[in-house]
Each structure stands twice: as C-alpha cells, then as structure tokens.
C-alpha positions in Angstrom: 162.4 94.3 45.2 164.8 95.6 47.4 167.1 98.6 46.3 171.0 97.4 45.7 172.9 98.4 48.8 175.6 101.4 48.6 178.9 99.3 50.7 181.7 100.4 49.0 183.4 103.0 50.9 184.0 105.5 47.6 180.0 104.7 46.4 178.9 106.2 49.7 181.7 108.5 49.4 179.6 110.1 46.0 176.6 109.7 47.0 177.3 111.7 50.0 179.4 113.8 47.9 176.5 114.4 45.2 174.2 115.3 48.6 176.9 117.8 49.9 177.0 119.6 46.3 173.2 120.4 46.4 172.6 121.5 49.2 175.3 123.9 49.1 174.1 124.6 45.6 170.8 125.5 47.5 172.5 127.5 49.9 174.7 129.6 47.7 171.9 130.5 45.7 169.7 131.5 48.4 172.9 133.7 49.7 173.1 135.4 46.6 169.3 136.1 46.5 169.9 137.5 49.5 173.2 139.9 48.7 171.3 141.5 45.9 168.2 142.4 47.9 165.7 139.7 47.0 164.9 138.7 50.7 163.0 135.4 50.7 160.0 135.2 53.1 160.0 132.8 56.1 157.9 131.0 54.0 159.7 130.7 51.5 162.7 130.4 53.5 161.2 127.3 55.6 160.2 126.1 51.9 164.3 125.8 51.3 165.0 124.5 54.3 162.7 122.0 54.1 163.7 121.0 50.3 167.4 120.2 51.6 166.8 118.5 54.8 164.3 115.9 52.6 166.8 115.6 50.3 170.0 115.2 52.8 167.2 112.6 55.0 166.2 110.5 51.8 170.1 110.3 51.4 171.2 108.9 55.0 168.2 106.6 55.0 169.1 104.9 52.1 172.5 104.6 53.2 172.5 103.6 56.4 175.6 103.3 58.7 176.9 106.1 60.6 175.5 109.0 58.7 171.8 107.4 59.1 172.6 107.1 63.0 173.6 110.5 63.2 170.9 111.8 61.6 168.6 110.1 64.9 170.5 112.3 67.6 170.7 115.0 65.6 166.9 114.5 65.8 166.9 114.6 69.2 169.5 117.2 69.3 167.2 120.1 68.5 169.2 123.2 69.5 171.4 123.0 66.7 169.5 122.8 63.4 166.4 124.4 62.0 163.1 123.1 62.7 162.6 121.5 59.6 165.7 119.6 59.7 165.2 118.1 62.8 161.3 117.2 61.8 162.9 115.6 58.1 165.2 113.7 60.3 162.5 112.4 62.1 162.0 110.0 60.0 165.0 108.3 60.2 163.7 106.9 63.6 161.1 104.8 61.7 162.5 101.3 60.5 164.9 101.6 58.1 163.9 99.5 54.6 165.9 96.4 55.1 168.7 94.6 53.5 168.8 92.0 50.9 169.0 88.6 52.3 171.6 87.1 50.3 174.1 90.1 51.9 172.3 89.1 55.3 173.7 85.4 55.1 177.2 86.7 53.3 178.2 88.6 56.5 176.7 85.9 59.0 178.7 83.3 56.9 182.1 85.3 56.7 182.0 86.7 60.3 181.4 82.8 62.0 183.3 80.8 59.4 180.8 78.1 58.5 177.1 78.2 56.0 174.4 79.3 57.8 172.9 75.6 57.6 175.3 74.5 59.8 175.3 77.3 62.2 171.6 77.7 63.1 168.5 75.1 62.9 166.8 78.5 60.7 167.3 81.2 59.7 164.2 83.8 59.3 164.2 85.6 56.1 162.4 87.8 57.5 163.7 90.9 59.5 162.8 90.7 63.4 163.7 94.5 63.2 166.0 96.8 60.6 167.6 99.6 61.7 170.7 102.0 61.0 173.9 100.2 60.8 172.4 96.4 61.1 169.0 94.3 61.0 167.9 91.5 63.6 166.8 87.9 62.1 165.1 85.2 64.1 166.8 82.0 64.3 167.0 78.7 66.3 170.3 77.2 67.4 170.7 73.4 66.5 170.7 72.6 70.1 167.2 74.0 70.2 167.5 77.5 71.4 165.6 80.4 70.0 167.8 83.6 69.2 168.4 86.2 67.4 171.1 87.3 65.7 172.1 91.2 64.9 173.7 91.8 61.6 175.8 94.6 60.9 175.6 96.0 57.3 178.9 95.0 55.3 181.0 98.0 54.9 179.5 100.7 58.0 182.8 100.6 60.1 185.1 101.1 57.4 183.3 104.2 56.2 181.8 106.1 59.2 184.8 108.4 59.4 184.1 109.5 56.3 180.6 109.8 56.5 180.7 111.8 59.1 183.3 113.9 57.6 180.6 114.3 54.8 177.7 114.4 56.8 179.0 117.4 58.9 180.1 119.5 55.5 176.9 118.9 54.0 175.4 120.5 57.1 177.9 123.3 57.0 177.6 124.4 53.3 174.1 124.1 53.8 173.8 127.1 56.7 172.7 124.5 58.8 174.6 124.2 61.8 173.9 126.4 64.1 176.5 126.6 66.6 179.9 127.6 66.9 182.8 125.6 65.3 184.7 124.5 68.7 181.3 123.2 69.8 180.6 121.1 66.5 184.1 119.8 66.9 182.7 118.2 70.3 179.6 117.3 69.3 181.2 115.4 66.3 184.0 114.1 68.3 181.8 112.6 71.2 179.5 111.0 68.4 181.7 109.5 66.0 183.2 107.7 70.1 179.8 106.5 70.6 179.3 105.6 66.8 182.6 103.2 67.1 181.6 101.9 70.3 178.3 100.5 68.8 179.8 99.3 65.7 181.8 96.9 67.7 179.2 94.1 68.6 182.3 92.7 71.3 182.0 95.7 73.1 177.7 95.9 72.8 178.0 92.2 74.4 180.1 93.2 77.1 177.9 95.9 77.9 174.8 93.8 78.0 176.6 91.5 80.4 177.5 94.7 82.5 173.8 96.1 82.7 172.2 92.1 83.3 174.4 92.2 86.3 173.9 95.7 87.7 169.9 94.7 86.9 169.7 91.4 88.6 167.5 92.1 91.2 165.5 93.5 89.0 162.7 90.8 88.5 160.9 93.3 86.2 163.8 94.2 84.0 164.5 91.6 81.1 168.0 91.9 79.5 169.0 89.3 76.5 172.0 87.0 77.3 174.5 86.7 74.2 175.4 83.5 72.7 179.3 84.0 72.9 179.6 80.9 70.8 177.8 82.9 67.7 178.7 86.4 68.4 181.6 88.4 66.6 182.3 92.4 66.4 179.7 92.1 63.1 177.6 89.7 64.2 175.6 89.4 67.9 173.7 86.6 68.5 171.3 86.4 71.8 168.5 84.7 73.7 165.0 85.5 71.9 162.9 87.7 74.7 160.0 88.6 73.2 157.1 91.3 74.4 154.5 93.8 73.4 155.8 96.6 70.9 154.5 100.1 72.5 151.7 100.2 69.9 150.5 97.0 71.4 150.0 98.4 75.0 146.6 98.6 74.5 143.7 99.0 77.3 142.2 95.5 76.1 145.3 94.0 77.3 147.1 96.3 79.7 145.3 98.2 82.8 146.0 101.8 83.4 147.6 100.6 86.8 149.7 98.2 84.9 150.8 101.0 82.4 151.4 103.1 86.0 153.6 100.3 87.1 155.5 100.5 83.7 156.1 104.2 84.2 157.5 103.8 87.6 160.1 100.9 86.7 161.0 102.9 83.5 162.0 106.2 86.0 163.5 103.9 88.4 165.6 102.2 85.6 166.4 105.5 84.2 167.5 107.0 88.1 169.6 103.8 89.2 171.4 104.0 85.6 172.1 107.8 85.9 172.8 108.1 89.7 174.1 105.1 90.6 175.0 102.7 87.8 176.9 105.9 86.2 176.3 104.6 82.7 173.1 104.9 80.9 171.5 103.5 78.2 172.1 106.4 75.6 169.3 104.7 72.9 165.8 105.1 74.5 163.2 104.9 71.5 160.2 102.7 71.3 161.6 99.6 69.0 164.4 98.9 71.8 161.8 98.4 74.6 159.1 95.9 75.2 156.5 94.9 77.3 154.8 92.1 78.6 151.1 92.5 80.4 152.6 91.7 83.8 154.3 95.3 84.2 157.7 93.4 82.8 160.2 95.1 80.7 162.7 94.1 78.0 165.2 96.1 76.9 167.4 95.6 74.0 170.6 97.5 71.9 173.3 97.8 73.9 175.3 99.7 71.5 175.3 102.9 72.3 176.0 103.4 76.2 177.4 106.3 77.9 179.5 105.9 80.8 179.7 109.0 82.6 182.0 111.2 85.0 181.6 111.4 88.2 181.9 114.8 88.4 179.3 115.1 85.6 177.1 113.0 87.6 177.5 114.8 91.0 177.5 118.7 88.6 173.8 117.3 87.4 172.6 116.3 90.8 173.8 119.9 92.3 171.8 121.9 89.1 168.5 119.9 89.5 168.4 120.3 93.5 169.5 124.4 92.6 166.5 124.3 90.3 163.7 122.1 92.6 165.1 124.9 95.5 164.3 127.8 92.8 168.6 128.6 93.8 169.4 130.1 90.3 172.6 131.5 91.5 173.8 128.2 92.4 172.1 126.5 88.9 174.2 129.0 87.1 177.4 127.6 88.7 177.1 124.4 88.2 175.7 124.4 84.5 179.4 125.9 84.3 180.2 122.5 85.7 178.5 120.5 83.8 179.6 122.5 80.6 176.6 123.7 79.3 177.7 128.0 80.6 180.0 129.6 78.6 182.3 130.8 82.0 183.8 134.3 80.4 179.4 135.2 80.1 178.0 137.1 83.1 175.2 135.7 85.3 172.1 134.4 83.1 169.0 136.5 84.4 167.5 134.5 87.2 163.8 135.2 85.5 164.9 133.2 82.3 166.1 130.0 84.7 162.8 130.6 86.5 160.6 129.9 83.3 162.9 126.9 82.3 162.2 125.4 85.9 158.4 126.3 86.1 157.9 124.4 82.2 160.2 121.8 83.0 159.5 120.9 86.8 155.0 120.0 85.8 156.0 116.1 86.1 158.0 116.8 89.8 156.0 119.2 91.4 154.6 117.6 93.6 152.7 114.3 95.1 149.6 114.4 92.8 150.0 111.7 89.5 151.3 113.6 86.3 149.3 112.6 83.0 151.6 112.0 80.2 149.1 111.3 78.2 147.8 114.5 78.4 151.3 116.8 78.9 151.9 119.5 76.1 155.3 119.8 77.7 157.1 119.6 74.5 154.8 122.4 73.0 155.4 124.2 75.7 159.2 124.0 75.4 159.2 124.8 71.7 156.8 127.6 72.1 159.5 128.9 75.0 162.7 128.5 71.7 163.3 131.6 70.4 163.8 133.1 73.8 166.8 130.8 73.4 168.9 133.3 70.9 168.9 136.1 73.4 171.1 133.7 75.7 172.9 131.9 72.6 176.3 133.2 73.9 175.8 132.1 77.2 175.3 128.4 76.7 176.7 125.9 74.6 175.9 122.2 73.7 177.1 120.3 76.8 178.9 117.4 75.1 179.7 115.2 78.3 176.0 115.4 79.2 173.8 115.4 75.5 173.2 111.6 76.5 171.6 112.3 79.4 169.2 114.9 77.2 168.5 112.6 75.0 167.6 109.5 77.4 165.0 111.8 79.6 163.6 112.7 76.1 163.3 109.8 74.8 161.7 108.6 78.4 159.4 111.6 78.5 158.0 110.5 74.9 158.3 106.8 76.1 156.0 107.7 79.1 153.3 109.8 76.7 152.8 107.3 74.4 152.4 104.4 76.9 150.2 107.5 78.9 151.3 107.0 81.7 149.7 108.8 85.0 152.2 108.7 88.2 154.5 111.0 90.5 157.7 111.0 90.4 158.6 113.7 92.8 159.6 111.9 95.8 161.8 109.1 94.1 163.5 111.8 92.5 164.5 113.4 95.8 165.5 110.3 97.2 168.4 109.8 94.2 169.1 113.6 94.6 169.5 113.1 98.4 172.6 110.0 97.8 175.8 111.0 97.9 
C-alpha cells in the first residue's frame, strides 16, 4: 500500500520543518560536546554525519518535488558537503516509490479537462518510470498511437520556493554546507532557475523540439516528439520510444564494438551540445538514456537544460587547451573567467594544476582506447580531496558552469557502466580547435 502523499504546501512545510529541527538539534549538541572538551572522534563524527544526512535523505525522498531534486545535484555536487551526505543522497537517484494512481488520473483529468477514458484508449497503472517531481504511465491515444504521458506530482510548483528555503536551512543548521554564504546564494539561486524551468512541462516540450532539430542528422540519436494535443505545463504527453535500460546492455546482446560505437555517439552528443549547440542536457543519469542493439540512442527529460554563455563556452574551451598544453598560467586566467578563481587570490601553484591535469587528462592522453570499465578515475579524484582545503580560498563553486560538471560526470559514469573502451583524444581537439 502506497504511503499517503504530503501536497499541501504547509504539510511539507512541517515535515521539512520537523527535519530542519533535528538536525540542528544534532548539530548543537555535537557543538556543545565540543565547547566543553569532549572531542568526538572521526568516527564518531562520520557516525553523526551519517545519522542526519539518512534522516534529511529519508525526508526529501518521501517528499518528492524540489527538495528531492536537489538532493540529486547536490549528489553530484561533491565539493560542498561531507562525504556522507553526498553518499546518503545517493540514493535519491534510484526510482523514487511512486504515486497513488487515483492522484495519477486526478491531475491528468484536471490539467486536460476531460476523464481519462475519453482522453487515451489506456491508461497503464503501472509506472513506466517514477521520479522526483512526476512519474511516466504508458498509454495509447484513441487514434492508435502509443505514448506516454509525464505526470507532475500535484502541489511541487507551488511549494519548491519553500522547500528550498527549508532545504538550504536544514543544511545550514546542520554544519553542512561547506562554502561560503555569497556562493550558496548562487548555487541556490541558479538551481531553484533550473528547478522552475523543469516544472513547467510547456517549456520541457519546447526544449525537446529545440534538441530534435539541432539532432536531426543524427540518425543514431532518438528524441520523443510531444503530443501538443495532450500536453499542458503538468502534464507532457509523447511518442513511446522504447530501448534497452543500461542494465540491459549485456554482451549476449550487445558487442563490445557496438558498446564502442555507443561511447563515441555519447561524447559526440555531449561535444556538439557543449561547443556548438551551446545548451546541454543538464540530466545525464542512466533512467533518461536508452539503447537499442544497433548502436541507437534515446534520450529522454528535457526538463532540466542549460543554455550557456558564450563567453562561458569560449572561457572552458581556453582552460582545457591551457591544461592539454600543460599552460597553467594561462588555466589560472581563465578559471577566473569562467568563475571558478577567486580574482583578489594570488597565482594557484602550477604543481597542484599539474596533478589535477595528469588525473583528469587518462581518458585524452592520447590515441590508444581508454577502458572505462576498468578506470579508478573517481578513486583517484577522491583520494586527491583533501588537498582541496589548502586551496579552499582560491576557488569557488562556478555557478554558470556546475551543469557542465555534472553532465561530464554523469557521462564519465554513463561510459563505465556501459564499459566502454575508445579514444577520445582527437575529437576532442577537433571541438577545441572551432572558433
């Protein structure tokens, strides 16, 4: 039996609330420990922080909406929370437990105006997929077209200001954030935009139509077409593409040349989005892609996108042909570019760039195939964190560009789990080389 959904904005308001108060609760007493000598160990400290992120995880989960998406890039978003917040959060990039049916139908029925019965041929029960701030049903159109139709969870718009308002106290009573207070103010600020871009289904199906057109000659590339017809901003209704799920990608069914193929489009899609599309996909996980044992993809959630700057565009082009050239005087400038150097700071030590680039340049070196499959990169770049705080006034979050972060790591993960073996180094210099 599925649990009754918190809609009403003032019962997430006190659930939230209820959340903020113990973790702080948490907090305070840990600070107090602390003032009258009783150190706790790293252990024990880890232990806390552990405690609050499950309980503040458990929380957004089963609420959903804004706060629940939030909690997924701040997953991704590793720099500014302890380790075992990020790894709580985790979990909110699993399926989300779906909603009830009956509320399913309610907002389908008040968002298009007639009963479902007269709408659609069917209407799956089911969920195709459920995620933060609305689940996907299968249905067929009485003209005999298969869809599906995305449903947004009653009550998310109307509350994600506040939820984030909550969200980011919660965080801050709780000694979590871990960054300074003009940079959280960006952070928030750019993803409450992106939050209120993606809770408007009008704007996701313009963007869809937007990426189908700069994809066209893409015969590899598979992008949904929306049924205008059955589409409002709470309810998006498209053409049913179906493909393989990543865990489906199997070597019974897909070659390791096909899955090399795969990995090429996916950094080609990737490139001509970044560097020439200027506007990027800002979603990349596993349940919005699928494949098809012909090397096709299909992407889906058009939600969140990113359209960037030029000048953000042409400041991250400069900094990754500074770093391929091993020029860290001219990667420091333009990280001041792109935002991420704090200006006022002197030069970063050249040695510290140097171990970035060497870690981070393995799957560009050179001609020879990298193995995802096989790449420790991430451990690598964790192992490499705490060398971070020695440099923690020098750099900050760099807001215009966190989407392009999180869609090469979300890629990079893509690529290891599909393990995929290819070179990327040429390609790369080919997009670095247009102008």
């Amino acid at each position: 039996m599925a649990k009754k959904p918190v809609t009403s904005r003032s019962g997430r308001f006190f659930k939230l609330a209820g959340m903020t108060a113990s973790v702080a609760g948490q907090y305070a007493g840990q600070r107090a420990r602390k003032f009258l000598g009783q150190e706790a160990s790293e252990t024990a400290r880890s232990e806390n922080y552990s405690r609050m992120a499950d309980q503040i995880a458990g929380t957004l989960g089963e609420l959903k909406g804004a706060v629940m998406k939030v909690g997924q890039v701040a997953s991704q978003t590793q720099d500014f929370l302890p380790r075992e917040f990020s790894d709580a959060l985790q979990k909110l990039q699993k399926e989300a437990p779906p909603m009830p049916f009956e509320v399913i139908t309610g907002q389908i029925e008040a968002e298009l105006g007639k009963p479902v019965g007269e709408l659609f041929e069917y209407l799956q029960e089911q969920p195709y997929a459920a995620a933060s701030i609305g689940q996907v049903h299968r249905a067929r159109l009485h003209s005999g077209e298969d869809v599906i139709i995305k449903v947004q969870y009653p009550g998310v718009d109307e509350s994600c200001d506040s939820d984030l308002k909550q969200l980011r106290m919660a965080l801050r009573l709780g000694g979590l954030l871990k960054m300074p207070r003009d940079s959280v103010d960006q952070l928030f600020a750019e993803i409450r935009e992106r939050l209120k871009e993606e809770l408007d289904y009008v704007n996701e199906a313009r963007n869809l139509e937007a990426f189908r057109t700069f994809h066209k000659d893409e015969h590899w590339l598979l992008i949904p077409k929306v049924m205008n017809n059955y589409s409002t901003r709470r309810v998006l209704t498209m053409e049913l593409l179906e493909g393989d799920h990543i865990s489906s990608v199997t070597p019974e069914r897909y070659s390791q040349a096909t899955i090399n193929r795969i990995g090429q489009r996916i950094f080609t899609m990737m490139a001509d989005q970044l560097f020439r599309f200027q506007c990027i996909h800002g979603d990349p996980h596993a349940g919005n892609f699928a494949y098809r044992p012909d090397g096709t993809i299909i992407l889906y959630d058009f939600g969140c996108v990113k359209k960037l700057k030029p000048e953000i565009i042409d400041a991250y082009r400069k900094a990754l042909v500074s770093a391929l050239n091993e020029d860290y005087a001219a990667l420091d400038r333009h990280l001041i570019d792109l935002g991420a150097r704090v200006e006022s700071q002197p030069a970063v030590d050249e040695a510290y760039y140097a171990m970035w680039r060497d870690i981070l340049i393995r799957p560009f070196s050179d001609d020879t195939p990298y193995n995802f499959a096989d790449s420790e990169l991430h451990k690598d770049i964790a192992a490499k964190t705490p060398t971070v705080f020695k440099y923690l006034d020098f750099f900050k979050p760099p807001v215009e560009s966190i989407f392009i972060d999180r869609m090469i790591a979300g890629h990079y993960w893509m690529m290891k789990r599909l393990g995929v073996q290819a070179a990327f180094r040429k390609e790369l210099e080919r997009y670095l080389a247009e102008h």
